[in-house]
C-alpha positions as CSV (number, residue, x, y, z in Angstrom):
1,X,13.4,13.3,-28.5
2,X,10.9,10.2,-27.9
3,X,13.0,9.6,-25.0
4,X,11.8,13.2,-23.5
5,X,8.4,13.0,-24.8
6,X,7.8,9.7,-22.8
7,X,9.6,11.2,-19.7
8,X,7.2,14.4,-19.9
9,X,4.2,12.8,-20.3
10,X,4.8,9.9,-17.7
11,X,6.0,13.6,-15.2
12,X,2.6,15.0,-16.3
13,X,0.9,11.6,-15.3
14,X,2.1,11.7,-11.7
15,X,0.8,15.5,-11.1
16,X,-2.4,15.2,-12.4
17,X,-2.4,11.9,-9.5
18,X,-1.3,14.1,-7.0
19,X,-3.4,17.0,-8.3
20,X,-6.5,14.8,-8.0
21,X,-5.0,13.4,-4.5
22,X,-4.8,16.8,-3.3
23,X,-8.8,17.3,-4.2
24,X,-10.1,14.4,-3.4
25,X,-8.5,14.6,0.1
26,X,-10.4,18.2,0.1
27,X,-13.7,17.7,-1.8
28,X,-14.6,14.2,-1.6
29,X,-14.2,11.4,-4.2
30,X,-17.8,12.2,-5.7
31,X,-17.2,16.1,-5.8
32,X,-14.1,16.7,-7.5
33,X,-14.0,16.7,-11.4
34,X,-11.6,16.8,-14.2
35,X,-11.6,20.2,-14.9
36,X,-10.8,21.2,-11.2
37,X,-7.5,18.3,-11.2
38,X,-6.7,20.0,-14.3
39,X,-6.8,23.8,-13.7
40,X,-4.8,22.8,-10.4
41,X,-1.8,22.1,-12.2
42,X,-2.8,24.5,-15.0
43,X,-3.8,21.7,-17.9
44,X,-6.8,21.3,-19.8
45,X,-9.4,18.6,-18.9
46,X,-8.4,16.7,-22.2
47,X,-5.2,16.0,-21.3
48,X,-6.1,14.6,-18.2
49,X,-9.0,12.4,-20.1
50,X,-5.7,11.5,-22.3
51,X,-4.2,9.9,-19.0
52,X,-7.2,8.5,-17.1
53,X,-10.6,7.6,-18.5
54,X,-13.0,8.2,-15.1
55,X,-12.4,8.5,-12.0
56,X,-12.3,5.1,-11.1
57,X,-9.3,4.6,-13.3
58,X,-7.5,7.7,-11.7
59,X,-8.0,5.8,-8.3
60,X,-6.7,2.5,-9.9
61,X,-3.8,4.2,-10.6
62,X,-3.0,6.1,-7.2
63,X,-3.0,3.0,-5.5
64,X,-0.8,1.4,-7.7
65,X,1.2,4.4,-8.0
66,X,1.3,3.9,-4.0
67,X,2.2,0.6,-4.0
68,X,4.8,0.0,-6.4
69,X,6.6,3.1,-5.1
70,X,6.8,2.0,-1.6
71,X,7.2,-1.6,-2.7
72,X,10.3,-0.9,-4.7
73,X,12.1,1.0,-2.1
74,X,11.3,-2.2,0.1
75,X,12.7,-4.8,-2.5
76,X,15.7,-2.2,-2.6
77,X,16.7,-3.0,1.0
78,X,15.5,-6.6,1.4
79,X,15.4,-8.3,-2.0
80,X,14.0,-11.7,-1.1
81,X,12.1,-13.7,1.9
82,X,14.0,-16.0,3.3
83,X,12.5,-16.4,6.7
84,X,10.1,-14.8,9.2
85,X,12.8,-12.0,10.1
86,X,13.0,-10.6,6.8
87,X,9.2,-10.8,6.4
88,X,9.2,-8.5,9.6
89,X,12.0,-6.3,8.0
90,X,9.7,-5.6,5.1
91,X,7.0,-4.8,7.1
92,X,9.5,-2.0,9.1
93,X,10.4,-0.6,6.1
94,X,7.1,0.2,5.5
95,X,6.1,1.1,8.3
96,X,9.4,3.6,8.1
97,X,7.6,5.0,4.9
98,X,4.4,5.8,5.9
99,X,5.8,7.7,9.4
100,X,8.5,9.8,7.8
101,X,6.5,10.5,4.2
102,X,3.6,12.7,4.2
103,X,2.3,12.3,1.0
104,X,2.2,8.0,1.4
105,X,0.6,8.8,4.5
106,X,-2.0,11.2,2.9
107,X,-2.5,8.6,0.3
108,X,-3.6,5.8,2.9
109,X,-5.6,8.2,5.1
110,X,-8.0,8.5,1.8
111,X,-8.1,5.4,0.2
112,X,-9.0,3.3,3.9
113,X,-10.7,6.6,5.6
114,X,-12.1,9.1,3.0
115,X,-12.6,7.6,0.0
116,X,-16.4,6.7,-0.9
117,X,-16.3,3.2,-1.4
118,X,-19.7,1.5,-3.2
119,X,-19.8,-1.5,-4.1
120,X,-19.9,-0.5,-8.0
121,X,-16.5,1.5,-7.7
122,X,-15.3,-1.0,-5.2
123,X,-16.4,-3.8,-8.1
124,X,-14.2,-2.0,-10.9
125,X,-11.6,-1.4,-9.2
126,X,-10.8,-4.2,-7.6
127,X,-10.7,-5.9,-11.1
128,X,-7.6,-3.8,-12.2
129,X,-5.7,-3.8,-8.4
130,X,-6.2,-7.5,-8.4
131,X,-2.7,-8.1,-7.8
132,X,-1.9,-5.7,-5.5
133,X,-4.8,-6.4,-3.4
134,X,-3.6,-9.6,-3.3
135,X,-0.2,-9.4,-2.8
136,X,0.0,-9.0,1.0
137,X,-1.7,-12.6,1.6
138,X,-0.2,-14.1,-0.8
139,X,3.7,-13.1,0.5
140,X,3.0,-13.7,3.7
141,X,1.6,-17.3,2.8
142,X,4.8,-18.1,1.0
143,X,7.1,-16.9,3.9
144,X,5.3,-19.2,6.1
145,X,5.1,-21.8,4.2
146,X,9.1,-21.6,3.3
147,X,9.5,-21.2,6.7
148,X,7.9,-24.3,8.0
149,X,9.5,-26.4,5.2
150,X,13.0,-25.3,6.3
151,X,12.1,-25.6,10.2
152,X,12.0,-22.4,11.0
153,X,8.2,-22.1,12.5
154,X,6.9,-24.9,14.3
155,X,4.8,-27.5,11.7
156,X,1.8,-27.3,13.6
157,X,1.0,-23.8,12.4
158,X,-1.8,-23.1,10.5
159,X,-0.4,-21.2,7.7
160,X,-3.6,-19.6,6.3
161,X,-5.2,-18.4,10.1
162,X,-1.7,-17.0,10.7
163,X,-1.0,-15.0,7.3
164,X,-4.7,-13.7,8.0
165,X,-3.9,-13.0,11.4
166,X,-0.5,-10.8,10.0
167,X,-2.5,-9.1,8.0
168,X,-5.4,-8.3,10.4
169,X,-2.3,-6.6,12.1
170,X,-0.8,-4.5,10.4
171,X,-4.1,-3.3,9.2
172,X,-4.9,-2.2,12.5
173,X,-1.8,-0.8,13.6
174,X,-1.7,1.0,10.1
175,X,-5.5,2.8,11.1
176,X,-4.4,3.1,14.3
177,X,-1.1,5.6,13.3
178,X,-2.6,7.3,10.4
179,X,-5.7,8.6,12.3
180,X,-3.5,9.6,15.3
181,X,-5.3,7.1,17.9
182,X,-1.6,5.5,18.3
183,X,1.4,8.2,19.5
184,X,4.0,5.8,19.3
185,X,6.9,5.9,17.1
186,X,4.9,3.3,14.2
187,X,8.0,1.3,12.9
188,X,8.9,0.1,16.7
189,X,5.2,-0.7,17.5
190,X,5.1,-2.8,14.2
191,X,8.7,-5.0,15.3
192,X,6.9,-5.3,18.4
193,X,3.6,-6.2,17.5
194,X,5.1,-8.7,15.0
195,X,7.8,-10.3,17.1
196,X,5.0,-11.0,19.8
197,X,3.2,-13.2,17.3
198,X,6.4,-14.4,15.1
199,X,8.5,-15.5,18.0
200,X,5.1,-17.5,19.1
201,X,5.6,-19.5,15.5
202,X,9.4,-20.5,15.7
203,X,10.1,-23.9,16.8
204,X,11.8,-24.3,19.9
205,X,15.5,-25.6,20.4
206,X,15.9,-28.1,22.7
């Protein structure tokens, strides 16, 4: 019985997310309230208090809702980093999510393009994302840096200008796809893009 009281309230977690999704993406951040996520999913406005304490919390947890559903389906299909290609694999597979799933795609059109960011809200919430707004860097750092240990890229690469640069890229290729400036199929313009910077790192063979 616990069992299905901690499934049902973790189920009625992830509505009222996508409920307040759904009306951010049509109000604005600042507009919708707790009583209109509620009423969409037909709850009261305590019960969604129960889950989230503000609004700032409820975006907290989208994103990391976000990321560590996308993130797992990644690890799923490449479990660890050994080298620059699986780096790029990683980076396909996501690329593979945000093309064929609406609703990840409808997440990252808000949070980089809709969503009212001041530098109080942006100050809070960045306290409880810390990790995941880290994360990107910091893996890419490590992959370089396994990779130059074990020969793979050349030693003369500067390892934080070139994570930065990665990042800088996908970024842009990201905005680029989800606000329709880029018609080409995303997860082949990210191999690409990548192998025309990665293949630029790899030491050469004589």
């Amino acid at each position: 019985m616990a069992r299905r009281t901690k499934e049902e309230a973790e189920q009625t977690r992830i509505e009222i997310l996508r409920s307040a999704l759904d009306i951010f993406c049509e109000k604005g951040y600042s507009r919708t309230t707790f009583d209109e996520i509620a009423k969409r999913i037909n709850l009261t406005k305590g019960a969604v208090y129960w889950h989230f304490r503000n609004k700032p919390d409820l975006i907290a947890a989208l994103i990391r809702e976000a990321f560590n559903r996308a993130n797992n389906i990644i690890l799923q299909k490449v479990p660890e980093i050994k080298s620059v290609d699986d780096l790029k694999q990683r980076c396909i597979i996501n690329a593979t999510l945000v093309r064929d799933e609406p609703y990840y795609r409808k997440f990252l059109f808000f949070i980089f393009y809709q969503m009212e960011w001041s530098e109080a809200i942006l100050g809070t919430i960045c306290k409880s994302i810390k990790d995941i707004d880290e994360y990107p860097l910091k893996e890419i750092k490590q992959t370089l840096t396994f990779s130059q240990k074990n020969g793979e890229i050349s030693p003369e690469i500067n390892i934080e200008a070139t994570a930065q640069i990665l990042c800088s890229l996908w970024h842009g290729l990201l905005g680029g796809f989800i606000t329709g400036k880029c018609t080409l199929d995303f997860p082949t313009l990210v191999e690409k893009s990548f192998d025309l910077i990665t293949n630029g790192l790899k030491r050469k063979v004589l």
